[in-house]
C-alpha positions in Angstrom: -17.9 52.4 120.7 -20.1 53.1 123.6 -21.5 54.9 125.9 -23.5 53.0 127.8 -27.2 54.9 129.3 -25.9 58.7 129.1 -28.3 59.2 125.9 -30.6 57.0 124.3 -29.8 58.5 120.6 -26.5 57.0 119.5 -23.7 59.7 118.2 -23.2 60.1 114.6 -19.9 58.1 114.7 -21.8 55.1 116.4 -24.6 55.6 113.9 -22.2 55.4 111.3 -19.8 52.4 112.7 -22.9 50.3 112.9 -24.1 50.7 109.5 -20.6 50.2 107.8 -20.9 47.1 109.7 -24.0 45.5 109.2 -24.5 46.8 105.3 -28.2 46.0 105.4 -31.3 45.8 107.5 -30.5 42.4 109.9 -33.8 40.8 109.7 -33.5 37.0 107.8 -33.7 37.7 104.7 -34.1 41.6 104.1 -31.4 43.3 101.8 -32.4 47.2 102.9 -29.5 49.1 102.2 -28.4 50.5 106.3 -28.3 53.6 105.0 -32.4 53.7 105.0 -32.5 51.6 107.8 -33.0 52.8 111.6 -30.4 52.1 114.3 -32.6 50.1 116.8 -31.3 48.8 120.0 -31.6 45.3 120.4 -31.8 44.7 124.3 -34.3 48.3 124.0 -33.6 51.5 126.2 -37.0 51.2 128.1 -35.8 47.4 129.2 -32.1 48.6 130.3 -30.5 48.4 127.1 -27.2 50.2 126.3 -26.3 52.1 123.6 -23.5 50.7 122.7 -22.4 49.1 119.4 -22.8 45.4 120.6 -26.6 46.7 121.3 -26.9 48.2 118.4 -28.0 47.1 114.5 -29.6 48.6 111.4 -33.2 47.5 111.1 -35.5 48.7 108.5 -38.9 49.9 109.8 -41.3 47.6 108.8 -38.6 45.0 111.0 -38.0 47.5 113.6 -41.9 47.6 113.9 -42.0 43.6 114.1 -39.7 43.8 117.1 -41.4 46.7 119.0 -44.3 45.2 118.8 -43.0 41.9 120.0 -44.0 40.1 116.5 -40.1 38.9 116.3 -37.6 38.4 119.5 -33.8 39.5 118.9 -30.8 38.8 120.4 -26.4 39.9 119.8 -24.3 37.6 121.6 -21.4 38.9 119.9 -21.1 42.2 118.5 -22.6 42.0 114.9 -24.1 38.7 115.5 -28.0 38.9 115.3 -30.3 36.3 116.4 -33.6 36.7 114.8 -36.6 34.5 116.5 -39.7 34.4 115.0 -43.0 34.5 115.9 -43.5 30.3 116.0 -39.7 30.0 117.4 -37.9 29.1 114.7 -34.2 31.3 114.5 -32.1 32.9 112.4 -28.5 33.6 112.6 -26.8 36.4 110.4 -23.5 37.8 110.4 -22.9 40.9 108.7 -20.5 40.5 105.6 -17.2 40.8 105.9 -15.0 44.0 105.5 
């Protein structure tokens, strides 16, 4: 489930692991199916990040957008775990659901 800085683009079957995981787009709040979401890094590419699947969740774009442009912070402490921290600081756990 990874490999690591050889591309940026995750594979198919990390694309697909990932969004059978998290279910939904993992900003607070928004229920975006992960099949219309975008598989977004969460420590980016440009900063180091790896593409692996404990760097990896589905994010909508309008979210994806609020985190590229540095509107909302995230972290994954555990694979699947997403911390969302908003623009005045406040955070957000979520989990994705179960299988």
């Amino acid at each position: 489930m990874s490999i690591g800085r050889a591309s940026y683009r995750p594979p198919k079957h990390l694309q697909d692991w990932v969004r059978a995981r998290d279910k939904t787009c993992r900003h607070p709040g928004c229920n975006r199916i992960a099949k219309a979401t975008e598989i977004d890094h969460t420590v980016p590419w440009q900063k180091g990040g790896r593409t692996d699947h404990d760097n990896l969740s589905c994010l909508c774009a309008k979210h994806h957008m609020f985190k590229t442009h540095e509107h909302w912070d995230y972290t994954q402490p555990e694979p699947g775990t997403i911390i969302a921290i908003s623009p005045a600081g406040k955070t957000y756990t979520t989990r994705p659901p179960p299988f």
